[in-house]
C-alpha positions, -999 to +999 in steps of 0.1 A: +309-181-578+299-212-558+261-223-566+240-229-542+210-257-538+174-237-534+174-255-496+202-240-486+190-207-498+163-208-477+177-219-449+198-191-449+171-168-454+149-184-429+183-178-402+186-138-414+148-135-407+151-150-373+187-122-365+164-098-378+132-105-353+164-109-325+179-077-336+139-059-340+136-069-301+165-062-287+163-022-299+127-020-281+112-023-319+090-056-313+077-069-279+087-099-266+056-116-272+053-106-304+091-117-313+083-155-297+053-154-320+071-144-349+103-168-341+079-196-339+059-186-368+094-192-384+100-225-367+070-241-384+084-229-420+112-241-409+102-273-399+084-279-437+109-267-454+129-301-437+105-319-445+099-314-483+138-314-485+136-351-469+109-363-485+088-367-454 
């Protein structure tokens, strides 16, 4: 079983939480508004997560 790096880890659990607001919208569960808010919310992790990983 391939290991995997604790960045890549959460990259890839930073992209299911961004399907799941997508998926949360699209059946009428969250409002649009409130999906952008969330999606961006994300972006910002996102964003520091890069950052640590490069040292920035």
């Amino acid at each position: 079983m391939p290991r995997h790096s604790p960045q890549s880890l959460r990259l890839r659990t930073l992209m299911d939480e961004a399907r799941i607001i997508r998926e949360r919208e699209e059946r009428g569960e969250l409002k649009p508004e409130a999906a952008l808010a969330m999606l961006s919310q994300l972006k910002n992790r996102h964003r520091t997560i890069f950052q640590r990983m490069l040292g920035i």
